[in-house]
DOMI-440029 format. One line per field, with one value per residue (C-alpha): x, y, z; residue in one letter; residue number from 1. Coordinates in nm, 4 decimals, padded with zeros to 6 digits, always signed. Layout:
BEGIN
c1	c(X|...)
c2	c(Y|...)
c3	c(Z|...)
r	c(a|...)
k	c(NUM|...)
% end
This chain:
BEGIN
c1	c(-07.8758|-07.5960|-07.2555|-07.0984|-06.8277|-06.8154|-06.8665|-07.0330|-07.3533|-07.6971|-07.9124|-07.8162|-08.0622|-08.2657|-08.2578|-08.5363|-08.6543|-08.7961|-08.5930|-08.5896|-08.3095|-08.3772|-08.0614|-07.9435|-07.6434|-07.4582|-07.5563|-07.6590|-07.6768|-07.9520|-07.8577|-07.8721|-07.5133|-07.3573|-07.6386|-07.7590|-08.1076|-08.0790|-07.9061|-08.0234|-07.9335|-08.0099|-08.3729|-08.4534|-08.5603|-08.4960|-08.6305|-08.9163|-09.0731|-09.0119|-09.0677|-09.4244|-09.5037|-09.2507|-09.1032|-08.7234|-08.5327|-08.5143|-08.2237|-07.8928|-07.8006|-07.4382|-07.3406|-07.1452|-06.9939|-06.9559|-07.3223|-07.5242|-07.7945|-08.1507|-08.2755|-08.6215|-08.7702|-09.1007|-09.2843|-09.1734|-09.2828|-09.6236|-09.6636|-09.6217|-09.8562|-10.0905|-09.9955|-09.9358|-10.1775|-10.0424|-09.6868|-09.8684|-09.9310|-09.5937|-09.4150|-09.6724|-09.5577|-09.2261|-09.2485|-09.4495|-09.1782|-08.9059|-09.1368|-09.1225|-08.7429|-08.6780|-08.9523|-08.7312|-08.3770|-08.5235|-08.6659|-08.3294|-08.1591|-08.3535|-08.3298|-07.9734|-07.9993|-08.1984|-07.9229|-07.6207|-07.8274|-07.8822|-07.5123|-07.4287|-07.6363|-07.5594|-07.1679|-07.2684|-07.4410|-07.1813|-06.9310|-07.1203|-07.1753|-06.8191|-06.7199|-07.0155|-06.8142|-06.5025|-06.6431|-06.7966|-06.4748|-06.2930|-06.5164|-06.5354|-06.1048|-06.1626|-06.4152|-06.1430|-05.8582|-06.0717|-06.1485|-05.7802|-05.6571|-05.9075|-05.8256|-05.4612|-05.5322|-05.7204|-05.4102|-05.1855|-05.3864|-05.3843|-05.0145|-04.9916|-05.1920|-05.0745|-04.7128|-04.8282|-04.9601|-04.6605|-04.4683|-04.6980|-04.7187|-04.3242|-04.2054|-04.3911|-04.3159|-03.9339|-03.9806|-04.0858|-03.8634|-03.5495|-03.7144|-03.7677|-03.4193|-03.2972|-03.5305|-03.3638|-03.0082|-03.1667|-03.3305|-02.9815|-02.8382|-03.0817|-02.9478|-02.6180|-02.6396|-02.5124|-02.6982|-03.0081|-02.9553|-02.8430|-03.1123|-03.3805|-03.2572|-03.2277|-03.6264|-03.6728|-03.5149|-03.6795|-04.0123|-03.9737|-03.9139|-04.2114|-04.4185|-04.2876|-04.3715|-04.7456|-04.7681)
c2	c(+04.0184|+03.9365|+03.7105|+03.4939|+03.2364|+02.8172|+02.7421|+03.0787|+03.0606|+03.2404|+03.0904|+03.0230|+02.7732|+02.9482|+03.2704|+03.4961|+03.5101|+03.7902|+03.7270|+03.4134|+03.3485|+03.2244|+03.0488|+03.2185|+03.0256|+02.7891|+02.5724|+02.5684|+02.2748|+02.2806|+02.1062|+02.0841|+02.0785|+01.8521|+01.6697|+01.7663|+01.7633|+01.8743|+02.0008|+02.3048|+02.4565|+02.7043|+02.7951|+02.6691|+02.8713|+02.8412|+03.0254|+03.1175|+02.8905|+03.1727|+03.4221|+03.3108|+03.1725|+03.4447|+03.1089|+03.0717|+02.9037|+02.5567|+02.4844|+02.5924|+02.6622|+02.7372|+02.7343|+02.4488|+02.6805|+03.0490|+03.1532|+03.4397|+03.4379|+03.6968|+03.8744|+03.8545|+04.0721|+03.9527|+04.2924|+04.2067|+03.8596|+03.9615|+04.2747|+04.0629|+03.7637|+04.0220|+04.1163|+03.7560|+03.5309|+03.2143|+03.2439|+03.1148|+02.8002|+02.7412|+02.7753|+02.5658|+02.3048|+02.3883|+02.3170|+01.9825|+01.8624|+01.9555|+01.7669|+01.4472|+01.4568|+01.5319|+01.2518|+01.0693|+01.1741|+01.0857|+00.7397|+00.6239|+00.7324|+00.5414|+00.2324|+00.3233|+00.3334|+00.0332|-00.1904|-00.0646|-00.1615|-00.5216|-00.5755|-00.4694|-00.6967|-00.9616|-00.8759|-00.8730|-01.1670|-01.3483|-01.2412|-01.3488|-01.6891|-01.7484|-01.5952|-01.8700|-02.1246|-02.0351|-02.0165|-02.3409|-02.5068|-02.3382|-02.4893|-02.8092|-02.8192|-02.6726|-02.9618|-03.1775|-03.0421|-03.0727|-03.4626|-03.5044|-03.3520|-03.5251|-03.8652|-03.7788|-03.6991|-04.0807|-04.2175|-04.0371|-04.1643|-04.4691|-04.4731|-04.3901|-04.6929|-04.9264|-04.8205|-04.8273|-05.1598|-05.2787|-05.2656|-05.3444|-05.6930|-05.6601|-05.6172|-05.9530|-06.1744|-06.0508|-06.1938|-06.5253|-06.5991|-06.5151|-06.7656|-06.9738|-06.9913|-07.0562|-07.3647|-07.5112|-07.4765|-07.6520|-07.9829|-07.9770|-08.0018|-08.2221|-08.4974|-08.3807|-08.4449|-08.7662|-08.7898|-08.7839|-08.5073|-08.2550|-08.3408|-08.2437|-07.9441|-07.8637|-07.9801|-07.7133|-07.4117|-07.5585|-07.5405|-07.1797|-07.0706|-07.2178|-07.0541|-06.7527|-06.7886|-06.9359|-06.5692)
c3	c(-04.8473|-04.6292|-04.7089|-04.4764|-04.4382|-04.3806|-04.0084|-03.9194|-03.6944|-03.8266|-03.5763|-03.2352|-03.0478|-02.7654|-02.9148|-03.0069|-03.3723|-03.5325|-03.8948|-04.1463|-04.4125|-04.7833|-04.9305|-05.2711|-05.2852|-05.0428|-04.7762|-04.4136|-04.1631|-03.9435|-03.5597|-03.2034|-03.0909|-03.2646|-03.3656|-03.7265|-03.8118|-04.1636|-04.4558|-04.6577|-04.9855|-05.2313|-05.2708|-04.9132|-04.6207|-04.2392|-03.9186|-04.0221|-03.7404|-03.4519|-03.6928|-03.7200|-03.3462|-03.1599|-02.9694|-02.9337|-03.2308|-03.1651|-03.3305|-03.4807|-03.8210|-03.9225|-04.2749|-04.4232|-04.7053|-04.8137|-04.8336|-05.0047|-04.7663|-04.7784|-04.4729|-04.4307|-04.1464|-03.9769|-04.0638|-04.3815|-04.4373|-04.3153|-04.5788|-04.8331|-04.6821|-04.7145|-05.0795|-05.1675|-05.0116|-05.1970|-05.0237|-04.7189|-04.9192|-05.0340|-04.6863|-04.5111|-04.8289|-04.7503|-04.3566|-04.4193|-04.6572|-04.4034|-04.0957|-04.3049|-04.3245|-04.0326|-03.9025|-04.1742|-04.0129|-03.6565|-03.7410|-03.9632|-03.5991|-03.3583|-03.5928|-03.6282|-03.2263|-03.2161|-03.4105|-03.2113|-02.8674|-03.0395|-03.1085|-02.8051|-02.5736|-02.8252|-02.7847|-02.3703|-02.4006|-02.5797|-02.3551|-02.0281|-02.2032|-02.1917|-01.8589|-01.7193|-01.9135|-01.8423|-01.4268|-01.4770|-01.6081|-01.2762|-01.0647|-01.2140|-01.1669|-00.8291|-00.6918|-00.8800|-00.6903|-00.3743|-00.4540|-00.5370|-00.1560|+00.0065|-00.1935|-00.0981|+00.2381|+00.2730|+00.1252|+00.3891|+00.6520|+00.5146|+00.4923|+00.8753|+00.9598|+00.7345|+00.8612|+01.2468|+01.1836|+01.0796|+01.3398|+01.5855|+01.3927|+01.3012|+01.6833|+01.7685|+01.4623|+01.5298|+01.8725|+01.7715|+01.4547|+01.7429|+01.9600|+01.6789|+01.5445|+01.9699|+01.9489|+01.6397|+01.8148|+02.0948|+01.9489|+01.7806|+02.1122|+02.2183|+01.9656|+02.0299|+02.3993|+02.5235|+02.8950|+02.9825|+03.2831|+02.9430|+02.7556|+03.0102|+03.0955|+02.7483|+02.7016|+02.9932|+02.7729|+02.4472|+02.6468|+02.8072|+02.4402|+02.2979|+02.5789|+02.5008|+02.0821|+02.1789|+02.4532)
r	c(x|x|x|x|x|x|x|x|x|x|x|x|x|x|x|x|x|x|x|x|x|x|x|x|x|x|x|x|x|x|x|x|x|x|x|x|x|x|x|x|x|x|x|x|x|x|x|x|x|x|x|x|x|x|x|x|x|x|x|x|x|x|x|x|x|x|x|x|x|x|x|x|x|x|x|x|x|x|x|x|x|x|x|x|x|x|x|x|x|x|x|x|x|x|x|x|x|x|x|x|x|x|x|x|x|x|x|x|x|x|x|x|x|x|x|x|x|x|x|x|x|x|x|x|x|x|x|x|x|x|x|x|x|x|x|x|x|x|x|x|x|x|x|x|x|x|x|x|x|x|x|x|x|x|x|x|x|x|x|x|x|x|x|x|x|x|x|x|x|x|x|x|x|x|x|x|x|x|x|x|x|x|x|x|x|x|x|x|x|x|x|x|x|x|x|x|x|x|x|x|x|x|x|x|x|x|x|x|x|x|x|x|x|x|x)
k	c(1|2|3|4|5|6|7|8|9|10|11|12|13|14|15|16|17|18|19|20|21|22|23|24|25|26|27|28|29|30|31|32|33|34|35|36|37|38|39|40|41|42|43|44|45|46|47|48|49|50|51|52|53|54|55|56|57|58|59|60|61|62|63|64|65|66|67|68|69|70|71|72|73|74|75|76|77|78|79|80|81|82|83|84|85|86|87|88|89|90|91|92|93|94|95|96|97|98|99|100|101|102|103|104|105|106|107|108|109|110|111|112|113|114|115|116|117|118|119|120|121|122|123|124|125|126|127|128|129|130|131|132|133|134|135|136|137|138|139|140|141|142|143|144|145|146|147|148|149|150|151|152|153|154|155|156|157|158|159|160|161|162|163|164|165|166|167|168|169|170|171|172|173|174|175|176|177|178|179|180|181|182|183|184|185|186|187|188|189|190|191|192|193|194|195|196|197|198|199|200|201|202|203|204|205|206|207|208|209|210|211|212|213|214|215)
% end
């Protein structure tokens, strides 16, 4: 019978068994670094797997409070197979019942698992949704942008034209309303004039001017 304190190791995983422990009071956690398999208290029984198949312990077991814990020695536990054939019976009970939990245990963490993986490509999912929307909507004010530049760019050119046509119609038209106001002046001189000799020379300007408005 041995006594030990919370947090203290038994059973170290990888270790050689030749002992297994029987609870009288307390409690042990059975785990594989910090993942526990199972929870044991008084009355239960661990290591007693490498004590019968001389493999390494396959997992830890520290206890989880100030234990009483009892010693059992493999040449022991086989003397009293021998005396007590019926103790084989109960420990193969005992390591079926502690199979299904921890089939039980294993199961609750892969669904456990299983629902964490679901949220999370949901959550990924979700979140890729609206990065493609929020992309789209950048593109779609990007090809709008482009259309407006391009639009602009029409209307500068447009501009430039319209403004270079103008005054290439502007620089004519000037030319003839100048000629055009000189011939009113004239035929006012022409009915001003009082001999014939003025009045042809002033026909001669008057006719000059309006070759140079029909050019």
């Amino acid at each position: 019978i041995s006594s030990v304190g919370a947090g203290e190791t038994i059973v170290f995983k990888g270790d050689k068994g030749k002992t297994m422990f029987l609870i009288i009071r307390g409690g042990v956690r059975v785990h594989d670094g910090s993942y526990e398999v199972a929870h044991l208290t008084s009355g239960e029984v661990f290591g007693e797997l490498s004590l019968m198949d001389s493999f390494p312990r396959s997992m830890s077991v520290t206890t989880t409070e100030p234990s009483v814990l009892g010693v059992i020695k493999e040449e022991d536990f086989y003397r009293v197979m021998k005396v007590h054939p019926d103790t084989v019976k109960n420990i193969i009970s005992v390591l079926s019942l502690r199979l299904r939990h921890q089939n039980d245990t294993i199961i609750s963490h892969l669904r456990s698992r299983e629902q964490e993986l679901e949220k999370f490509v949901a959550e990924r999912t979700a979140d890729l949704n609206r990065k493609n929307e929020e992309l789209s909507a950048a593109l779609k004010q990007l090809k709008e942008t482009q259309n407006q530049l391009v639009m602009n760019e029409k209307l500068a050119s447009l501009g430039q034209l319209t403004a270079g046509i103008a005054h290439e119609i502007k620089n004519p038209l000037n030319f003839v309303n100048n000629f055009s106001l000189l011939s009113f002046d004239l035929v006012k001189d022409i009915r001003e004039s009082k001999t014939r000799e003025g009045q042809n020379e002033i026909l001669d300007e008057l006719n000059t001017n309006l070759d140079r408005i029909h050019h």
